[in-house]
PyMOL CGO cylinders between C-alpha atoms (Angstrom):
from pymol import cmd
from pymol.cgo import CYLINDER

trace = [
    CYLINDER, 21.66, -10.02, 19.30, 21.99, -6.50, 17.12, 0.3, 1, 1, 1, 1, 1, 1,
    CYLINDER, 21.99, -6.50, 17.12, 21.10, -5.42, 14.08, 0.3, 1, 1, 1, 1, 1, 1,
    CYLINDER, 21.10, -5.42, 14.08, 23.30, -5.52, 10.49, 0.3, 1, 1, 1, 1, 1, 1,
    CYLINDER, 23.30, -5.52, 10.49, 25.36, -8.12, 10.16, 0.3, 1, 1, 1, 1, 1, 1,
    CYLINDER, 25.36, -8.12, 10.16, 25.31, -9.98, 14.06, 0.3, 1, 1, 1, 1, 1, 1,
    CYLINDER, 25.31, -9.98, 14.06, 21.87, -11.19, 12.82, 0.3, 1, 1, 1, 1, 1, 1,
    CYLINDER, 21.87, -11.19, 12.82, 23.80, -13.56, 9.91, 0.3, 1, 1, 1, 1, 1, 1,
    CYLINDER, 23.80, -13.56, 9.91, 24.06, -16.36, 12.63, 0.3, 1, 1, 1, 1, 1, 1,
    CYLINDER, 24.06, -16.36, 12.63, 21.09, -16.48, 14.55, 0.3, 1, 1, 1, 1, 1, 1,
    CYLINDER, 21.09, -16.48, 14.55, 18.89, -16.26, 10.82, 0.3, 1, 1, 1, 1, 1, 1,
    CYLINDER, 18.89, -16.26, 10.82, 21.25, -19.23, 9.46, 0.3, 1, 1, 1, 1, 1, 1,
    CYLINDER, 21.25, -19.23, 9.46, 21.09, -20.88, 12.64, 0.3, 1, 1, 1, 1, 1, 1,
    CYLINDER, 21.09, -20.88, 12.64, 17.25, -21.39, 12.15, 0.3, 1, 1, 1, 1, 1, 1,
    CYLINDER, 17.25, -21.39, 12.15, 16.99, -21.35, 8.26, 0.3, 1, 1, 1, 1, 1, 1,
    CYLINDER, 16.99, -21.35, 8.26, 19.94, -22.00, 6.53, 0.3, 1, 1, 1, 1, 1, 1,
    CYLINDER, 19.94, -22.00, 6.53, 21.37, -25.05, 8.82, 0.3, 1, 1, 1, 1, 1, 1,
    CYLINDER, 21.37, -25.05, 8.82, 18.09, -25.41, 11.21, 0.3, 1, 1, 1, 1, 1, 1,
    CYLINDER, 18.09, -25.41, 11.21, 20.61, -27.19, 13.42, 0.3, 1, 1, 1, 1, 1, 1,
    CYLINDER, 20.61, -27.19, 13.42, 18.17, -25.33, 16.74, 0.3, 1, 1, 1, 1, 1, 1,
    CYLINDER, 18.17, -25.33, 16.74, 15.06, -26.64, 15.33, 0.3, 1, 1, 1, 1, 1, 1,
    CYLINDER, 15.06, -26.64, 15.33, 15.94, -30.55, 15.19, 0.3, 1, 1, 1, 1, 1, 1,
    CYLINDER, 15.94, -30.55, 15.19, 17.59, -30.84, 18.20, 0.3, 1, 1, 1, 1, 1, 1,
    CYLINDER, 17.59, -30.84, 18.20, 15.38, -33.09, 19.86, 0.3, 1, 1, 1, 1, 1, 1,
    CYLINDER, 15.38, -33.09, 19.86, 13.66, -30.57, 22.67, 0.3, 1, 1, 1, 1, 1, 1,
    CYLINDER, 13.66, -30.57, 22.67, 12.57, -28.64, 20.02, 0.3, 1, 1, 1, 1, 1, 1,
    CYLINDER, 12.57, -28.64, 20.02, 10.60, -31.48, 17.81, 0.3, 1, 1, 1, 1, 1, 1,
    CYLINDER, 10.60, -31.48, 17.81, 7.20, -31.60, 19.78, 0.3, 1, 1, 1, 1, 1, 1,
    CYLINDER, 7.20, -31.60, 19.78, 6.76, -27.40, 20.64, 0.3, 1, 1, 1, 1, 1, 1,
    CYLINDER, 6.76, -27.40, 20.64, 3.79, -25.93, 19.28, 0.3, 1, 1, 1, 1, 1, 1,
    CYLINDER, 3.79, -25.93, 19.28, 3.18, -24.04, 15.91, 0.3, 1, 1, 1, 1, 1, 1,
    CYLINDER, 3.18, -24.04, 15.91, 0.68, -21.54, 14.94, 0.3, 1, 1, 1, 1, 1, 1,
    CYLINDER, 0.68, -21.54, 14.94, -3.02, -21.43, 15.61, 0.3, 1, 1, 1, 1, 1, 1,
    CYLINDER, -3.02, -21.43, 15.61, -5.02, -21.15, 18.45, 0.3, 1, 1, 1, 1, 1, 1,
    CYLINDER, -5.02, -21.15, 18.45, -3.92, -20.79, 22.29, 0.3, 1, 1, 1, 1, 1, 1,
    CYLINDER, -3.92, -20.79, 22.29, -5.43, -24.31, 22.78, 0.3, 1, 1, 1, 1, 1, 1,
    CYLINDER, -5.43, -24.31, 22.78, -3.76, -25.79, 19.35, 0.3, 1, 1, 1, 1, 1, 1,
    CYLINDER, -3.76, -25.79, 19.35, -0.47, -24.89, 20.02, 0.3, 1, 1, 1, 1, 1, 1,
    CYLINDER, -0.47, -24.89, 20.02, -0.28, -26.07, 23.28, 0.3, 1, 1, 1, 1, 1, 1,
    CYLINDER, -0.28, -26.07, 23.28, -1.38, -29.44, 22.22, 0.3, 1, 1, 1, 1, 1, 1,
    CYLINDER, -1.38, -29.44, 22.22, -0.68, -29.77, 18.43, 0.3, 1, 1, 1, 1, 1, 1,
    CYLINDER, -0.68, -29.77, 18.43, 2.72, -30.82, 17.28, 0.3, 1, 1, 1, 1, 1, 1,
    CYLINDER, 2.72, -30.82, 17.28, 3.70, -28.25, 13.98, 0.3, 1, 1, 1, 1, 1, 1,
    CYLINDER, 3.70, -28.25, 13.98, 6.04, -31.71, 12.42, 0.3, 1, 1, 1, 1, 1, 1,
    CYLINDER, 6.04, -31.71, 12.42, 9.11, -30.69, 10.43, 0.3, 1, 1, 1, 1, 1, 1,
    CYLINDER, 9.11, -30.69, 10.43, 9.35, -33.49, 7.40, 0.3, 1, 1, 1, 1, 1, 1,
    CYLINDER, 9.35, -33.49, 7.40, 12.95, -35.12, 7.99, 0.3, 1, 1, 1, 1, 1, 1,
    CYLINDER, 12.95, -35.12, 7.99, 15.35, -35.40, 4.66, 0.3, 1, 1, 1, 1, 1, 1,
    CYLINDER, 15.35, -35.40, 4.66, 13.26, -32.69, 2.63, 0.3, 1, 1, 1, 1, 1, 1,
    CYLINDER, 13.26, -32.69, 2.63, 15.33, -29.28, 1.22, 0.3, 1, 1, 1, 1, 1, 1,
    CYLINDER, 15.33, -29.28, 1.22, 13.12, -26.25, 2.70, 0.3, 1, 1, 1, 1, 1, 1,
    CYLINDER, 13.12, -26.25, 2.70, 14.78, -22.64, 3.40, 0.3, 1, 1, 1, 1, 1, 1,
    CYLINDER, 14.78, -22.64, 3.40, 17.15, -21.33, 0.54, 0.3, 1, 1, 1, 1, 1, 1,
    CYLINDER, 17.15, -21.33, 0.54, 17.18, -17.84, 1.67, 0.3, 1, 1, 1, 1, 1, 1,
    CYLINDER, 17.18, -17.84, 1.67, 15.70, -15.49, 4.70, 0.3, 1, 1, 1, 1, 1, 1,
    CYLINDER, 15.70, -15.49, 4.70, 15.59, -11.94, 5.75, 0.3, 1, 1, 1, 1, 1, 1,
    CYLINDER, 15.59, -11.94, 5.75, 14.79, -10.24, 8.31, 0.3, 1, 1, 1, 1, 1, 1,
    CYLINDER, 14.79, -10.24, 8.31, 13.25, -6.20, 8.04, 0.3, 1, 1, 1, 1, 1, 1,
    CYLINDER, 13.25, -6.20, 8.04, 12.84, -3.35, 10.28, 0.3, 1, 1, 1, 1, 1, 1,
    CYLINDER, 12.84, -3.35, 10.28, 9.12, -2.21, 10.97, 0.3, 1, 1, 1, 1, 1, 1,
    CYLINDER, 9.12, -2.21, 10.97, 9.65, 0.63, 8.86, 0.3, 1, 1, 1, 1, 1, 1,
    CYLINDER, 9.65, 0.63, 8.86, 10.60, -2.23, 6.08, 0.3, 1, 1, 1, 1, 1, 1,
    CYLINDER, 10.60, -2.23, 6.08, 14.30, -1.54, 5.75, 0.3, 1, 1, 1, 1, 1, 1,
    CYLINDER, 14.30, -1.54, 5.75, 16.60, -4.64, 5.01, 0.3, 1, 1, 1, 1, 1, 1,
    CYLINDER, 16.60, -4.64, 5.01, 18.14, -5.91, 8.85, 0.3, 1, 1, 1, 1, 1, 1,
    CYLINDER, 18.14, -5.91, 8.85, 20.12, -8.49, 7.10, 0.3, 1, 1, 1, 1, 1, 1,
    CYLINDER, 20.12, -8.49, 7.10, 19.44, -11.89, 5.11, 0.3, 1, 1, 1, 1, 1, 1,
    CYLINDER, 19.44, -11.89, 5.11, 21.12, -15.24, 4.95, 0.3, 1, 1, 1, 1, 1, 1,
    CYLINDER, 21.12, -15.24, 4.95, 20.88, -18.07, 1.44, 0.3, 1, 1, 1, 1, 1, 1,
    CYLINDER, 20.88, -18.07, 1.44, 22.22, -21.74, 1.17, 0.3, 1, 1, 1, 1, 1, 1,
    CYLINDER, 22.22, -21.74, 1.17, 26.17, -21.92, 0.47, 0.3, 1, 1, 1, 1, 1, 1,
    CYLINDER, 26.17, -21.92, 0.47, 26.82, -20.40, -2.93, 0.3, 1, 1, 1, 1, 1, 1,
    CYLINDER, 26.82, -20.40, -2.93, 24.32, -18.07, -3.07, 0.3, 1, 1, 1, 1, 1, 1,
    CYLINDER, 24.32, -18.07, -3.07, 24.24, -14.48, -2.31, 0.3, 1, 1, 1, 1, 1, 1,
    CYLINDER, 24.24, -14.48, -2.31, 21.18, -13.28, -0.28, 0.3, 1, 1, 1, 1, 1, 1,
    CYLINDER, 21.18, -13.28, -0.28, 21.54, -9.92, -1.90, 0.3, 1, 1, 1, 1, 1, 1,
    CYLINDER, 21.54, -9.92, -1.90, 21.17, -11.77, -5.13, 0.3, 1, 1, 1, 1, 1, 1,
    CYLINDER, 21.17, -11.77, -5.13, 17.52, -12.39, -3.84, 0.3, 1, 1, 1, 1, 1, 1,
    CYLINDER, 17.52, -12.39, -3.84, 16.23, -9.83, -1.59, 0.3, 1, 1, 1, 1, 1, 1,
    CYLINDER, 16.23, -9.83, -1.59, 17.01, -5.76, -1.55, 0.3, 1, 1, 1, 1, 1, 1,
    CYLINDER, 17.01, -5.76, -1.55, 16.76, -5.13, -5.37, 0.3, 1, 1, 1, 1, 1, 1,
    CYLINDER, 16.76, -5.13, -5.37, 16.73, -1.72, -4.80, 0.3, 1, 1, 1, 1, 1, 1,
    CYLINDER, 16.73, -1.72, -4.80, 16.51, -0.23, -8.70, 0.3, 1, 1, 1, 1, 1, 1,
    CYLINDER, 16.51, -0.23, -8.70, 12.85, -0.03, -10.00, 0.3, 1, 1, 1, 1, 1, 1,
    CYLINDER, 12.85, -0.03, -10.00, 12.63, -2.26, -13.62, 0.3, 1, 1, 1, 1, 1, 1,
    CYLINDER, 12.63, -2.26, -13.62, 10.14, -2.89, -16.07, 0.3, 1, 1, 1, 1, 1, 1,
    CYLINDER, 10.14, -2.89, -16.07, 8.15, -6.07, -15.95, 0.3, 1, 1, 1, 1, 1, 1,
    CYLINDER, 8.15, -6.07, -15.95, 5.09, -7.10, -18.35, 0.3, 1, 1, 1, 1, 1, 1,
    CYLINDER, 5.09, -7.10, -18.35, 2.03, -8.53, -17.34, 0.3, 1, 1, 1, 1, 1, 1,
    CYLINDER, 2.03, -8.53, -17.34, -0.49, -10.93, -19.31, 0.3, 1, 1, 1, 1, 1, 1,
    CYLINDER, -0.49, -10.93, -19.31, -3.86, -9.49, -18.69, 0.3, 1, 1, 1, 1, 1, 1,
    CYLINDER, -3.86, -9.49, -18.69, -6.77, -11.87, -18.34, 0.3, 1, 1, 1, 1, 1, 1,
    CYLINDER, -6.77, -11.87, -18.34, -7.42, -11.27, -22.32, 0.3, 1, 1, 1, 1, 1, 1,
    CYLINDER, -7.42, -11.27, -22.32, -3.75, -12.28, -23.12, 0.3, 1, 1, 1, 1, 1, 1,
    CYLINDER, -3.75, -12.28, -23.12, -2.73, -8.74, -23.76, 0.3, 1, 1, 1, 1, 1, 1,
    CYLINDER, -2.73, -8.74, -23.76, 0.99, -7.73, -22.89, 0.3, 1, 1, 1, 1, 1, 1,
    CYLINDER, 0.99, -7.73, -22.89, 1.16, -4.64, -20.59, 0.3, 1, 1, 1, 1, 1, 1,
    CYLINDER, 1.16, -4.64, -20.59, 4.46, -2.67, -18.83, 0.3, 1, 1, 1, 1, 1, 1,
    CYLINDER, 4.46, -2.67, -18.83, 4.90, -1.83, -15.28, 0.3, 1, 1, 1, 1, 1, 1,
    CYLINDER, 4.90, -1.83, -15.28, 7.21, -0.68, -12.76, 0.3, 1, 1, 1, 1, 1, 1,
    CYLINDER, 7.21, -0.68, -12.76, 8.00, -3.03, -10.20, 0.3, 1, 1, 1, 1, 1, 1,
    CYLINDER, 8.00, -3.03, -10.20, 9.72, -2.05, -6.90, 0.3, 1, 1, 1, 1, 1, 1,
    CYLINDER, 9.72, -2.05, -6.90, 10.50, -5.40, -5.03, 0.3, 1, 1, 1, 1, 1, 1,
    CYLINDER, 10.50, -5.40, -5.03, 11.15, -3.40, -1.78, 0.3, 1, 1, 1, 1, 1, 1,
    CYLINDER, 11.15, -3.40, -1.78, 7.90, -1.67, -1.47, 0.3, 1, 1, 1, 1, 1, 1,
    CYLINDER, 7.90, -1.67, -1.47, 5.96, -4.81, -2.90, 0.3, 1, 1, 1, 1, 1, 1,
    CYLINDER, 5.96, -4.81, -2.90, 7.56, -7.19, -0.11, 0.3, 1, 1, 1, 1, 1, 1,
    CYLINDER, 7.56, -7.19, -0.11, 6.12, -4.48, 1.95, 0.3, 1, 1, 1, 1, 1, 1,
    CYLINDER, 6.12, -4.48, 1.95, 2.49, -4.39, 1.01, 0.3, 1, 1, 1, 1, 1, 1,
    CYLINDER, 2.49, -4.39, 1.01, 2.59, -8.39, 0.64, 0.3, 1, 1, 1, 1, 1, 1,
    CYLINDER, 2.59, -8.39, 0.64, 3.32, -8.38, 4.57, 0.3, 1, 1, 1, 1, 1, 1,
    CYLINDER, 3.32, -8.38, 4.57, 0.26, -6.30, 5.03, 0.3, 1, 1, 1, 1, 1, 1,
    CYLINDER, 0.26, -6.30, 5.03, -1.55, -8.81, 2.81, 0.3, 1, 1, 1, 1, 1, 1,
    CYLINDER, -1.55, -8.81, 2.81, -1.86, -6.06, 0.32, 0.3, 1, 1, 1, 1, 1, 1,
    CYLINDER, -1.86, -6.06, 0.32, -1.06, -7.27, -3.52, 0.3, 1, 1, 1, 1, 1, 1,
    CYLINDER, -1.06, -7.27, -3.52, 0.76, -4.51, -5.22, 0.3, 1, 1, 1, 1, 1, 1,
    CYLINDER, 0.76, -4.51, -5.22, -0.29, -3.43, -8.60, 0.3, 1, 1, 1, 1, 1, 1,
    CYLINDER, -0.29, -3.43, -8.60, 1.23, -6.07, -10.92, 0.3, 1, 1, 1, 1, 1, 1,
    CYLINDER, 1.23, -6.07, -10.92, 2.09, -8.51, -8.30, 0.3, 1, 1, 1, 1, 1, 1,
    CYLINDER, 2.09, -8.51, -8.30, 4.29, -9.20, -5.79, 0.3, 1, 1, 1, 1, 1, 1,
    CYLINDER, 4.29, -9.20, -5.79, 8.08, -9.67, -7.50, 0.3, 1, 1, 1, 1, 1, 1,
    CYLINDER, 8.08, -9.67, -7.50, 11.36, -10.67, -5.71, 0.3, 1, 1, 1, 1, 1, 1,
    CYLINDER, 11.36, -10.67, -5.71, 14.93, -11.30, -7.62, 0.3, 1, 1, 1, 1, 1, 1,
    CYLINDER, 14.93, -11.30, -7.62, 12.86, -10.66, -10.50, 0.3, 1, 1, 1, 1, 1, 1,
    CYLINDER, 12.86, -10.66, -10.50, 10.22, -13.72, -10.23, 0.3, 1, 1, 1, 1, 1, 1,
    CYLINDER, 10.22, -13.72, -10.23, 6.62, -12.77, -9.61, 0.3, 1, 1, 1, 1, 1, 1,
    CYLINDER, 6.62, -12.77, -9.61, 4.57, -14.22, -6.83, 0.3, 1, 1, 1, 1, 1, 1,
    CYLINDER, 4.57, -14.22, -6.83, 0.74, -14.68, -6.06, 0.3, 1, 1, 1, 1, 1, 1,
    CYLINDER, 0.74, -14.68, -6.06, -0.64, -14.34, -2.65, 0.3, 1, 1, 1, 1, 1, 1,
    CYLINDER, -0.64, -14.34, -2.65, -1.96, -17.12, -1.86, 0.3, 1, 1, 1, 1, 1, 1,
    CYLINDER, -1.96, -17.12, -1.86, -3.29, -16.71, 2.30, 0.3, 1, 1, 1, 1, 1, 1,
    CYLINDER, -3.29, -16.71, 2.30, -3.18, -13.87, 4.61, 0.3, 1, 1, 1, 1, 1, 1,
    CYLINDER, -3.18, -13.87, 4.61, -3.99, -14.35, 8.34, 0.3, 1, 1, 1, 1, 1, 1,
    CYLINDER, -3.99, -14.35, 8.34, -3.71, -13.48, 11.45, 0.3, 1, 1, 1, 1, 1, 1,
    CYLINDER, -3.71, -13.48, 11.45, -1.54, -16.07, 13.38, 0.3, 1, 1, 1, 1, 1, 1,
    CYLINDER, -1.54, -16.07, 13.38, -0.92, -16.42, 17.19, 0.3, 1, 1, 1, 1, 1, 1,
    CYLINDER, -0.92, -16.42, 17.19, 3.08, -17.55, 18.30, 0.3, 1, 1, 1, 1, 1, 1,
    CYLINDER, 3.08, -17.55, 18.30, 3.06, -18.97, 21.86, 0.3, 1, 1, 1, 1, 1, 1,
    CYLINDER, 3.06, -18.97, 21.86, 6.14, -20.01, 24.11, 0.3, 1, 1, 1, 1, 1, 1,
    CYLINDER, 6.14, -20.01, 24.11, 5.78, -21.61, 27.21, 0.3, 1, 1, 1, 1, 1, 1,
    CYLINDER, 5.78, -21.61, 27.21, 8.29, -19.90, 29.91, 0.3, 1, 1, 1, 1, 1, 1,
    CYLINDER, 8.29, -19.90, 29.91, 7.89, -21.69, 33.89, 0.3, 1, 1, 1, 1, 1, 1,
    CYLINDER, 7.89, -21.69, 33.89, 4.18, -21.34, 34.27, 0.3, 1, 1, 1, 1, 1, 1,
    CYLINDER, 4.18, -21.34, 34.27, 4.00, -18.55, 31.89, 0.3, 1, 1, 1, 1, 1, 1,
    CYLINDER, 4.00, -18.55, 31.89, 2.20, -18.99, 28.64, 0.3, 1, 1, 1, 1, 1, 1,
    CYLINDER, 2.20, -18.99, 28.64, 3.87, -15.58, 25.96, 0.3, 1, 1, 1, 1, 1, 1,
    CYLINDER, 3.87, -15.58, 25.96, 2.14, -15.09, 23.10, 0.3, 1, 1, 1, 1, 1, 1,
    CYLINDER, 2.14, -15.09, 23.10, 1.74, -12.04, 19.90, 0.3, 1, 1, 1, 1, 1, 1,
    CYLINDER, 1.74, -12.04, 19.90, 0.17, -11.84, 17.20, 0.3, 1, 1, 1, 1, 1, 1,
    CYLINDER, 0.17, -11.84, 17.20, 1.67, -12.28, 13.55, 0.3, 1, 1, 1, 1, 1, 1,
    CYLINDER, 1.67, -12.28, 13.55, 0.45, -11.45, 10.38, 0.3, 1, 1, 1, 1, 1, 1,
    CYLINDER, 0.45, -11.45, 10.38, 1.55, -14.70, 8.09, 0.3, 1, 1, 1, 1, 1, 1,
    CYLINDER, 1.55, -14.70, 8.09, 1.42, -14.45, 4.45, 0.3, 1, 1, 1, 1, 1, 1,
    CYLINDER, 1.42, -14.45, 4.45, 1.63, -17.40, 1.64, 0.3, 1, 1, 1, 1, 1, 1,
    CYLINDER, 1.63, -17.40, 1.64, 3.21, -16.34, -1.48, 0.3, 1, 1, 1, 1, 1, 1,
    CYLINDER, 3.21, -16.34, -1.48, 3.30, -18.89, -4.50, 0.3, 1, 1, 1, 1, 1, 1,
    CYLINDER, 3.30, -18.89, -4.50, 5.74, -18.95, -7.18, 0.3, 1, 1, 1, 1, 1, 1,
    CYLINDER, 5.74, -18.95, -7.18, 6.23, -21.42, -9.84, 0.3, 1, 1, 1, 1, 1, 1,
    CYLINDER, 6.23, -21.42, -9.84, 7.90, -24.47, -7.77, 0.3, 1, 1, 1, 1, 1, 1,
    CYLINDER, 7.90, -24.47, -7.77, 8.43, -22.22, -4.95, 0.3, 1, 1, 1, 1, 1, 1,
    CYLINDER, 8.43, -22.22, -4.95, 7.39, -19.83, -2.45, 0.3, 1, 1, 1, 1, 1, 1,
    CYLINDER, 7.39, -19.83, -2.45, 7.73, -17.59, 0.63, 0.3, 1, 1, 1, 1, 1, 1,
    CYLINDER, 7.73, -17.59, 0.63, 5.94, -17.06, 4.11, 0.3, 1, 1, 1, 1, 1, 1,
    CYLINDER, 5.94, -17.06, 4.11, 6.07, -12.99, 5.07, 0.3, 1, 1, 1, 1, 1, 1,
    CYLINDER, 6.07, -12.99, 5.07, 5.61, -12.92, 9.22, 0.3, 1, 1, 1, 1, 1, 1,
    CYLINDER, 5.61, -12.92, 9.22, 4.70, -9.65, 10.05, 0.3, 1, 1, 1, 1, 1, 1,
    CYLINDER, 4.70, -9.65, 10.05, 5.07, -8.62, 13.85, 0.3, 1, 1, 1, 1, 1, 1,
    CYLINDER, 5.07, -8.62, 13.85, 4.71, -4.92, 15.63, 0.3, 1, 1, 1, 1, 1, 1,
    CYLINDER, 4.71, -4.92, 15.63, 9.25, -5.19, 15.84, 0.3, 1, 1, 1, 1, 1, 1,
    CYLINDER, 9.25, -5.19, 15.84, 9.94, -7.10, 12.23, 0.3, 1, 1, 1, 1, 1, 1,
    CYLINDER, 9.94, -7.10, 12.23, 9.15, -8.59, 9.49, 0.3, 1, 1, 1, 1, 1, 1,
    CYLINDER, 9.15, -8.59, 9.49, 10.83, -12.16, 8.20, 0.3, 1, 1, 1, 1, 1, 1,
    CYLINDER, 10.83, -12.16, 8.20, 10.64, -13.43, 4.65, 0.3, 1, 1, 1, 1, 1, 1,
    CYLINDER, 10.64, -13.43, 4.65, 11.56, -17.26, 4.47, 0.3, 1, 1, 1, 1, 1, 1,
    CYLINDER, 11.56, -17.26, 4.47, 12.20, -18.60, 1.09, 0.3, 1, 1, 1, 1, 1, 1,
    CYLINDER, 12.20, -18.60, 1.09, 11.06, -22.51, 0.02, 0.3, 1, 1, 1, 1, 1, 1,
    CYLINDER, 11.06, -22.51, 0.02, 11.41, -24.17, -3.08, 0.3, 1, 1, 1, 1, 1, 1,
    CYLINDER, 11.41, -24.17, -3.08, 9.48, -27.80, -4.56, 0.3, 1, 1, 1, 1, 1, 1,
    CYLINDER, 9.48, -27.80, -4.56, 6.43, -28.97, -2.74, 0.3, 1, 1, 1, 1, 1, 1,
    CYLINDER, 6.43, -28.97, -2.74, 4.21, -27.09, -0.50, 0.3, 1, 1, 1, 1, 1, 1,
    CYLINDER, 4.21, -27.09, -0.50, 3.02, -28.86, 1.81, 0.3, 1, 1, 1, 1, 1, 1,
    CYLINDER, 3.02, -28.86, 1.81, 6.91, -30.53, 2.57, 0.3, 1, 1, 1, 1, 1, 1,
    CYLINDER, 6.91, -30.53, 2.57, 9.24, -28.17, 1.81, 0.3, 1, 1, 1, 1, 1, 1,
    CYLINDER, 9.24, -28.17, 1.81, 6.62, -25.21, 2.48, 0.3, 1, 1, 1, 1, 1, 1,
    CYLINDER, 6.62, -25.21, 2.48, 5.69, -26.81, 5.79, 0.3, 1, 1, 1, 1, 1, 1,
    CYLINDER, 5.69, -26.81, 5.79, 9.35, -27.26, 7.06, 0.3, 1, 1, 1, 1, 1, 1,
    CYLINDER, 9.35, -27.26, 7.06, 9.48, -23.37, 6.13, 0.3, 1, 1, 1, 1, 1, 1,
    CYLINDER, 9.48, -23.37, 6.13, 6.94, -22.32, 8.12, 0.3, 1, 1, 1, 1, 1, 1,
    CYLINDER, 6.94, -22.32, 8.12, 8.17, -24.88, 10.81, 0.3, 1, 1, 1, 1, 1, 1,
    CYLINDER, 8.17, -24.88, 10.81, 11.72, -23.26, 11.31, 0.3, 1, 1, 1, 1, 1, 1,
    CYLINDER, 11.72, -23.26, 11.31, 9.47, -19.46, 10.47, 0.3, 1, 1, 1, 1, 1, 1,
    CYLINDER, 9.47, -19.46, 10.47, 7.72, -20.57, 13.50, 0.3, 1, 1, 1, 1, 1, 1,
    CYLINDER, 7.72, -20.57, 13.50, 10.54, -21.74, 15.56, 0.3, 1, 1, 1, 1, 1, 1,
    CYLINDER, 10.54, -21.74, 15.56, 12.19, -18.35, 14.96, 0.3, 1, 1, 1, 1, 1, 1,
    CYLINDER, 12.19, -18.35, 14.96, 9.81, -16.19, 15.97, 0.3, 1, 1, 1, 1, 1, 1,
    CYLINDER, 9.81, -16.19, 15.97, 8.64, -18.52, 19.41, 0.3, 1, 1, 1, 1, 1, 1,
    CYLINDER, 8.64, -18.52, 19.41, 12.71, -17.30, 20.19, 0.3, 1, 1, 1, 1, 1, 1,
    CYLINDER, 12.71, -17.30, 20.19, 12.15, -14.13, 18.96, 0.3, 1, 1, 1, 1, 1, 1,
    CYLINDER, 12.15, -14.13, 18.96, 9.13, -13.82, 21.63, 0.3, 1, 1, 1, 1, 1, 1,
    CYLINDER, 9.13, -13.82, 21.63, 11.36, -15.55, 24.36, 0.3, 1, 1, 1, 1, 1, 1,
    CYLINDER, 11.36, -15.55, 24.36, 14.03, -13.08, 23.67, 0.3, 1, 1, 1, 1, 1, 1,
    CYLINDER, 14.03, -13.08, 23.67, 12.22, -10.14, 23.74, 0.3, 1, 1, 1, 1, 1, 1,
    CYLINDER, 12.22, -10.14, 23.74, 12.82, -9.44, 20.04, 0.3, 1, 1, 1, 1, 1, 1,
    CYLINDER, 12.82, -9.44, 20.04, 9.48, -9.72, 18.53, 0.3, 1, 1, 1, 1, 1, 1,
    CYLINDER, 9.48, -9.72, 18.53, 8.42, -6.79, 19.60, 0.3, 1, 1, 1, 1, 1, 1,
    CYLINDER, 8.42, -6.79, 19.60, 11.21, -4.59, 18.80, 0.3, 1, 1, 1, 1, 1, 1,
    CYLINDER, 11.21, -4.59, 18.80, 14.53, -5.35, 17.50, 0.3, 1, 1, 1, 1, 1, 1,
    CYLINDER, 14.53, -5.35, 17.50, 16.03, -3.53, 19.70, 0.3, 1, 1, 1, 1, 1, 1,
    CYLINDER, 16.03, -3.53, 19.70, 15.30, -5.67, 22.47, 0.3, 1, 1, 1, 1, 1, 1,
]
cmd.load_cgo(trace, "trace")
């Protein structure tokens, strides 16, 4: 793997057409939580449901790798706005205020479960964080048990949302739209899947391998 564009396969591979994650040894591997409930816990994927429209993957410094979208769509259409615009805000007492948003450097502070003054915005929608945590990934390798730490972050959107995984090498935004718990959960499902390779690898903790 390399950075730029080489990364355009391997992030459609596991988002986009998720054709690694339901081949059939990958169906029972674990998903995130504890040591003992990943190793014994089944993360399911929902068959038939629509889940990842768009994914990108960031340096640590939070610089755009590269990002993938469904057919049709542009995934610089979505992520790497890189102009500051104008948004407004209703305040709790229905009042109307302007602010500058900067989608980059919000993306940025979401990963570090930090809300950014007026929310967190990408292609121009605002999101709420909804859960930051601190997640273990674990791959089994032999009679070797891998594991890191990730910092996972919910975002909510009208009808949609993201998970932000935030490791000491990169940080991957994957995009979901309709219901949270089946289209979110495949998400985080094929999230997971990417960064248990990413650990295998050797990837997780630095892009450059």
């Amino acid at each position: 793997m390399a950075n730029g564009g080489e990364w355009t396969e391997h992030l459609s591979w596991w988002f986009i057409r998720k054709e690694a994650c339901t081949a059939p040894e990958n169906r029972n591997d674990a998903g995130f939580g504890t040591e003992a409930e990943s190793l014994l816990k089944t993360f399911a994927h929902v068959d038939g449901a629509e889940d990842c429209y768009g994914a990108a993957l960031l340096s640590p410094s939070g610089e755009y790798v590269d990002a993938v979208a469904v057919e049709g769509t542009d995934p610089w259409s979505i992520f790497a706005r890189q102009d500051a615009y104008t948004a407004k805000y209703i305040d709790p007492e229905g009042f109307a205020i302007d602010f500058q948003v900067d989608e980059t450097k919000s993306l940025i502070d979401a990963s570090n479960g930090v809300t950014t003054s007026g929310g967190l915005y990408l292609a121009g929608e605002r999101y709420r964080i909804c859960k930051c945590q601190e997640q273990k990934v674990f791959s089994r390798q032999s009679e070797e048990t891998l594991s890191r730490s990730v910092k996972l972050t919910l975002a909510c959107g009208k009808g949609k949302g993201m998970y932000i995984a935030k490791t000491a090498g990169m940080t991957v935004v994957a995009l979901w739209k309709g219901d949270s718990d089946i289209n979110g959960g495949n998400c985080r499902y094929y999230l997971y899947k990417f960064l248990q390779q990413m650990l295998v690898d050797g990837y997780i903790d630095s892009l450059n391998g």
